[in-house]
C-alpha positions in Angstrom: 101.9 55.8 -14.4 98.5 57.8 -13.4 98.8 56.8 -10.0 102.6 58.1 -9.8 101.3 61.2 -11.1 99.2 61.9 -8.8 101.3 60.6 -5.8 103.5 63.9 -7.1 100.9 66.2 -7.4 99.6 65.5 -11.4 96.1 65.1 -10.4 94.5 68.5 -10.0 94.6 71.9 -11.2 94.0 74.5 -7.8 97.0 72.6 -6.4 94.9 70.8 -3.2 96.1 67.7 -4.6 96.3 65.6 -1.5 93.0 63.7 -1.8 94.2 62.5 -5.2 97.9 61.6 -3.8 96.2 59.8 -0.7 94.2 57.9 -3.1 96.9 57.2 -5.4 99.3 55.9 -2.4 96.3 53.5 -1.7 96.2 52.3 -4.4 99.7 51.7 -5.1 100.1 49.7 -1.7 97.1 47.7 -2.5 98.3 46.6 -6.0 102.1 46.2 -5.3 100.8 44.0 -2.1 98.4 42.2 -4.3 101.7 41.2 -6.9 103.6 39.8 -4.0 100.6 37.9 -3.2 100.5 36.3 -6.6 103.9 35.2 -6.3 103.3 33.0 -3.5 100.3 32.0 -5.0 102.2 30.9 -8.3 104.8 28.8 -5.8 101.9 27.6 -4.0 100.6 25.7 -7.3 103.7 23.1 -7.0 102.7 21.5 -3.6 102.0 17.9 -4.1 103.9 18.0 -7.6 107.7 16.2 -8.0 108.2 20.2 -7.8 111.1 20.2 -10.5 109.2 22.6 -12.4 109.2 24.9 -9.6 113.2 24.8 -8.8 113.2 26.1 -12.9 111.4 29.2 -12.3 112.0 30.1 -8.6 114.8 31.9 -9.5 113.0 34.2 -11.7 110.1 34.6 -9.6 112.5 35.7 -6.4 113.8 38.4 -8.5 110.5 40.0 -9.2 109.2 39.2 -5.8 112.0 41.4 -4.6 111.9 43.8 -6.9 108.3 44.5 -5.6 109.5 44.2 -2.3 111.6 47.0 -3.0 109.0 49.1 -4.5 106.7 48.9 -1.7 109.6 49.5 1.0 110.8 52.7 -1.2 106.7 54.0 -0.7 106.5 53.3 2.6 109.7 54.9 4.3 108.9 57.6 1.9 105.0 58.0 2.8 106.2 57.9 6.5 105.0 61.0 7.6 101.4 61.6 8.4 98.8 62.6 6.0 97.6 65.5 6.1 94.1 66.2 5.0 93.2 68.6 2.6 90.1 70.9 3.0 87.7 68.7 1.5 88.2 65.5 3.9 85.0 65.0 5.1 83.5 64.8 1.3 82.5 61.3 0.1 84.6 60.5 -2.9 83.3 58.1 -5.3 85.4 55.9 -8.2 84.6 57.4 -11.4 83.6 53.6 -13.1 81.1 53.4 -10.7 77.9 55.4 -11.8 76.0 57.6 -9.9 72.4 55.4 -10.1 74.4 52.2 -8.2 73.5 53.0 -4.8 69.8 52.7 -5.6 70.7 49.2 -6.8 70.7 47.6 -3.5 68.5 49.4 -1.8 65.5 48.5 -4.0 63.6 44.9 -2.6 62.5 43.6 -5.5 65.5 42.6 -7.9 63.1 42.4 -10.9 62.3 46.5 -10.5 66.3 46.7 -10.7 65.8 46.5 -14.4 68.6 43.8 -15.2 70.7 43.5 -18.1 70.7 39.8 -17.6 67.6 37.3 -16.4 69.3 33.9 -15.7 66.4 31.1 -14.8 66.6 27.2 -14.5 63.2 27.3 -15.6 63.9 28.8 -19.4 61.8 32.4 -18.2 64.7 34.3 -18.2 67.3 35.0 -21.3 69.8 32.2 -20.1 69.9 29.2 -18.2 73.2 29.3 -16.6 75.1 31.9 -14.7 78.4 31.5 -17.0 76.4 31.8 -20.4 75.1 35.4 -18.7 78.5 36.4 -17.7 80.1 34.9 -20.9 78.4 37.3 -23.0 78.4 40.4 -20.5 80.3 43.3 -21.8 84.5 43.1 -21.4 85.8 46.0 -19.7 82.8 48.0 -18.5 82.8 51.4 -17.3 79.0 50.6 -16.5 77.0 48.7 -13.5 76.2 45.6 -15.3 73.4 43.5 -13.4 72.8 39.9 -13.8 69.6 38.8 -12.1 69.8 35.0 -11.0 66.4 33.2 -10.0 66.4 30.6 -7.0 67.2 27.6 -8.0 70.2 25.2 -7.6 73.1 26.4 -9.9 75.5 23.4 -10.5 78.2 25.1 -12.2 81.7 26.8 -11.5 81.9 30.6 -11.6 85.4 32.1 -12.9 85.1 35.8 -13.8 88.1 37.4 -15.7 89.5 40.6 -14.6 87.8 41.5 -18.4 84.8 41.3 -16.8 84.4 44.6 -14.6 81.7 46.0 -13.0 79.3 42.7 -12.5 76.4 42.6 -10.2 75.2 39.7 -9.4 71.9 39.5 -7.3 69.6 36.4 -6.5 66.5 36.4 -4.6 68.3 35.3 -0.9 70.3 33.2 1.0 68.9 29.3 0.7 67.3 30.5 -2.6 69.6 31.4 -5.2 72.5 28.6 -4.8 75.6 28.0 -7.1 77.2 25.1 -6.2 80.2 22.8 -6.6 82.6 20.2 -5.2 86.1 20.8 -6.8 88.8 20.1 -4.0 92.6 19.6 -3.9 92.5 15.9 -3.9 91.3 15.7 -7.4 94.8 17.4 -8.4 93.8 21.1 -8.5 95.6 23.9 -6.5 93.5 25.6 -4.0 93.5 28.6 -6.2 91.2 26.4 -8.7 88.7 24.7 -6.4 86.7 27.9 -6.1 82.9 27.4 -7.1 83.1 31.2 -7.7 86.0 33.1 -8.7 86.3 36.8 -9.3 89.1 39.0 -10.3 87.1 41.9 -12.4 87.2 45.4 -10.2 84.2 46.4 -9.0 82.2 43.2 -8.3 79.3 43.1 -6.1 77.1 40.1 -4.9 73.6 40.0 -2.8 71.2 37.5 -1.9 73.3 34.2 -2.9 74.6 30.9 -1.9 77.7 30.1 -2.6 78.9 25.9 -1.6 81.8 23.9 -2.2 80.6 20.5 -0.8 83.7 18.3 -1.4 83.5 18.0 2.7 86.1 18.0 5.2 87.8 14.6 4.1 89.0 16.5 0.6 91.1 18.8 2.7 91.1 22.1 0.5 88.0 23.1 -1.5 87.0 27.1 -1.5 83.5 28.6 -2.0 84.2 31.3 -3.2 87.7 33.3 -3.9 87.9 36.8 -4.6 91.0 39.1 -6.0 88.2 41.6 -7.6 89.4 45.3 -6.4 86.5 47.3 -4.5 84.3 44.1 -4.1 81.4 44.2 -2.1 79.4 41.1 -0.8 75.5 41.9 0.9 73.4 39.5 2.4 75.5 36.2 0.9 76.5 32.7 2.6 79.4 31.5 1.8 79.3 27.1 2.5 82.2 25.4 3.2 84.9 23.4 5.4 88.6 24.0 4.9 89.4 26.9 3.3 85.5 28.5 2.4 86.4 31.9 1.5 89.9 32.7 -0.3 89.8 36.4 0.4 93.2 36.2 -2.1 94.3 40.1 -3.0 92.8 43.4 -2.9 90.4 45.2 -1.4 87.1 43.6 -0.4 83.8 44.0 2.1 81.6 41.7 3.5 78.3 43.1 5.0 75.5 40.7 6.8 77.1 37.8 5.3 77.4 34.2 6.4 80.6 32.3 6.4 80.6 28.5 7.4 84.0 26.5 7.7 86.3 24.1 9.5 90.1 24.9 9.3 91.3 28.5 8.1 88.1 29.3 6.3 88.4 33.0 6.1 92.0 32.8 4.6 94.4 34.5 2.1 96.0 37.9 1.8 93.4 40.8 0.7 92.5 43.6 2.8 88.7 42.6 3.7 86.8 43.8 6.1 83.7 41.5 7.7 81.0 43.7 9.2 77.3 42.5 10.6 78.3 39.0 9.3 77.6 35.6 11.1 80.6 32.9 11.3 79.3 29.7 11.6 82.0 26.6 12.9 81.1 23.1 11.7 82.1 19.3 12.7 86.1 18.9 11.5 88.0 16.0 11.1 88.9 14.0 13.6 92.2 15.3 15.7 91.8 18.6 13.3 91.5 22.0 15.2 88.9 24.3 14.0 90.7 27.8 13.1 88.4 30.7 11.4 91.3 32.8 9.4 94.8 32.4 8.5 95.9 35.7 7.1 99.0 35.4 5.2 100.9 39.0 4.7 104.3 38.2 3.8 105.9 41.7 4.3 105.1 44.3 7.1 104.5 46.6 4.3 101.9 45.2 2.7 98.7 46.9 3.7 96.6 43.9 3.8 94.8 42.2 6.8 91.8 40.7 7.9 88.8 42.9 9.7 86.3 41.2 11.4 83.6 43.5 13.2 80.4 43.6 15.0 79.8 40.1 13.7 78.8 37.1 15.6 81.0 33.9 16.1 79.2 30.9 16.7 80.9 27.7 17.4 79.6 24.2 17.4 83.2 23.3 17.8 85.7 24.4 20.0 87.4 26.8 18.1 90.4 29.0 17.7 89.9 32.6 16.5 93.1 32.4 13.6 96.6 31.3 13.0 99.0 32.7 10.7 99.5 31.1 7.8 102.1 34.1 7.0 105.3 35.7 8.9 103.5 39.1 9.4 99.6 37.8 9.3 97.1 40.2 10.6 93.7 39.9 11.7 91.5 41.9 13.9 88.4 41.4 16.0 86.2 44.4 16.7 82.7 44.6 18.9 82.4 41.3 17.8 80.3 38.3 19.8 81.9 35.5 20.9 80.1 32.1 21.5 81.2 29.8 24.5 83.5 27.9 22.5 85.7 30.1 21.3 88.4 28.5 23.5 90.1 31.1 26.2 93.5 31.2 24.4 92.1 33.0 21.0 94.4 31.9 19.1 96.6 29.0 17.7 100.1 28.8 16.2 100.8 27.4 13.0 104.1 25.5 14.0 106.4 26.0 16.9 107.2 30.1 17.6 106.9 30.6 13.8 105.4 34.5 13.8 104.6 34.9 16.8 106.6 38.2 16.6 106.1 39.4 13.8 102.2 38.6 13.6 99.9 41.8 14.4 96.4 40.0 16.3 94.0 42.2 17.8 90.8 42.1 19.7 88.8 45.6 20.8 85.7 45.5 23.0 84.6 41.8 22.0 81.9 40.6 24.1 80.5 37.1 25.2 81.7 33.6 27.0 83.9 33.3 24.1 86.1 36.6 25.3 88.1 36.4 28.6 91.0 38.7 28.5 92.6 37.3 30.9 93.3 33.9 29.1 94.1 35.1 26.1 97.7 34.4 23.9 100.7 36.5 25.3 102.2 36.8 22.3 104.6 39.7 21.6 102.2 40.1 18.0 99.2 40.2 20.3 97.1 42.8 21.3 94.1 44.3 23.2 93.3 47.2 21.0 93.3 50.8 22.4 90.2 52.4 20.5 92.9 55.0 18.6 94.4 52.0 17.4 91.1 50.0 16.4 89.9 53.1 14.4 92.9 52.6 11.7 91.2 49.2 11.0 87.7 50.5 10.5 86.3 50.5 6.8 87.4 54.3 6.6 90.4 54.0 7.6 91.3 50.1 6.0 90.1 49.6 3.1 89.6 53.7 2.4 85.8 52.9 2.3 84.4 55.8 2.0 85.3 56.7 -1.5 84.2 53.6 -3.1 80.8 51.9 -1.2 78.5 54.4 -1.4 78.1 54.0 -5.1 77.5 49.9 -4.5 75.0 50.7 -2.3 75.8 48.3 -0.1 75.0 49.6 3.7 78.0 50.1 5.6 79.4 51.9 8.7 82.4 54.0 7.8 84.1 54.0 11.7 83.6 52.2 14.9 80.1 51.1 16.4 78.9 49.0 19.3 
């Protein structure tokens, strides 16, 4: 009800109340897209079950489904005009359960002279030995940074924060050195969903200087790393280990910055609006007769403002490899000033089956560089595009994932439009 509020002008008192309503609209889209998302994901569970148990409550889920549907086709016809900025536009807002000492957080090297609230240690120095008896007993619903300082060391455990817990940092001391680790994968009977070796779904999460590795292998089909539906989560300086299906970027919004993602088939997959910048993408040996495929974005509805960013980042293949597919009728994934290694095949991109999406899809690509990019081969589509830079700037951290109001205060470095 706040956010309707303000969409109507509740949110101010000098009546310049369009920063609040442009937030609020954000918002809005981002959670109603977020419930569709966990629809499918609730439908999802069934595959590989006698599925009877899925006839008895598909009914009931359709209604909801399109009774958000509806919802987010009302806001959009009605938001259909352009925003208009109010005076203060160019100000850097900041979400008020952030506080104002976050963004020295990340900045400082040492994570020791960040003061933790939490020392977690394999060698019994610090307050706790695992990472889930620190999280366990972190604060439920915090308004306040809450930092969790995990030593290097090999962490065998699985990771599943509650959207109770809000506001968690966690910070290791680097890639290689701080590692938390497991092997849960769809063949032992889980859903995708519940492989992860670290879930979050608290707002406000943040991550630097880990590991995160699912080593079932390529033979277990699905086994994620590391899935996220956390609201305004932010990732610095983390590797995320994998082979199908690595990172489950599942709902909301999310940002990546000088991470690592290794993978196989669709390993950057699911349907939050994230946005990769400075990152590495790393292709490893699949199956053989499998096609190696980096994301399969899976928007449902054209609506939805979710999508997959990827931007002055690196893609190196060991593998000849295919930039996406969608997994979803209106998928949507972007490349931007990004390198491309030699074995990035010409074509870009792959179906999923037959013709499915390939008009309704939205793919992009805007001044890519390297033996990987070759225009002139690339998919023709009708969902395909080479980017004008007008249109590349509405998928830019600013503009995508309204940056700007909410990653200052992580700290986490970032760069707001476009940049060679």
């Amino acid at each position: 009800m706040l956010e309707m509020n303000k969409l109507h002008g509740g949110g101010g008192i000098d009546g310049d109340n369009s920063h609040d309503a442009a937030a609020a609209g954000g918002n809005l889209k981002t959670w109603l897209s977020a419930a569709m998302s966990n629809q499918d994901t609730c439908l999802e569970g069934f595959e590989g079950t006698e599925r009877k148990y899925e006839e008895m409550i598909k009914g009931s889920l359709r209604q909801v489904t399109q009774l958000v549907s509806n919802v987010l086709d009302m806001y959009t016809q009605l938001n259909a005009l352009p925003f208009k900025p109010s005076r203060n536009e160019s100000s850097i807002m900041s979400p008020e359960w952030l506080s104002e000492t976050d963004e020295s957080l990340m900045t400082r090297l040492n994570p020791s002279a960040m003061h933790p609230n939490a020392v977690v240690s394999m060698d019994g120095k610090g307050k706790y030995r695992t990472i889930n008896e620190a999280i366990n007993e972190a604060p439920n619903h915090s308004t306040k940074r809450y930092v969790i300082y995990v030593k290097k060391g090999l962490y065998r455990e699985n990771i599943d924060m509650k959207k109770k817990k809000t506001n968690i940092m966690l910070v290791g001391d680097g890639i290689g050195q701080t590692i938390i680790t497991g092997d849960r994968n769809f063949l032992q009977g889980l859903t995708t969903f519940r492989t992860a070796t670290v879930a979050v779904s608290g707002r406000g999460f943040i991550a630097r200087d880990i590991t995160i590795r699912n080593t079932a292998g390529p033979h277990n089909r699905q086994a994620v790393a590391l899935r996220v539906d956390s609201d305004q989560s932010a990732f610095f300086r983390c590797s995320m280990e994998g082979y199908q299906d690595t990172l489950y970027a599942h709902s909301l919004r999310q940002f990546y910055r000088e991470c690592e993602i290794y993978g196989t088939i669709d390993f950057i997959f699911g349907n939050g609006a994230a946005v990769l910048q400075n990152c590495k993408i790393y292709t490893r040996v699949p199956l053989p007769l499998q096609k190696v495929t980096i994301t399969a974005q899976g928007r449902k509805s054209p609506n939805q403002n979710t999508g997959f960013v990827i931007m002055n980042s690196f893609v190196l293949a060991t593998q000849p490899t295919y930039l996406g597919r969608p997994w979803k009728l209106y998928s949507r994934t972007v490349y931007m000033n990004t390198y491309m290694s030699q074995l990035v095949q010409p074509r870009g991109w792959l179906e999923w089956f037959g013709n499915f999406a390939l008009d309704t899809l939205w793919y992009g690509e805007y001044n890519n560089v390297g033996p990987g990019w070759r225009a002139s081969g690339r998919v023709k589509w009708p969902g395909y595009h080479i980017m004008d830079k007008r249109t590349a700037m509405s998928f830019t951290v600013g503009s995508f994932i309204d940056g700007r109001r909410w990653l200052p205060a992580t700290g986490v470095t970032f760069t707001a439009g476009l940049a060679n």
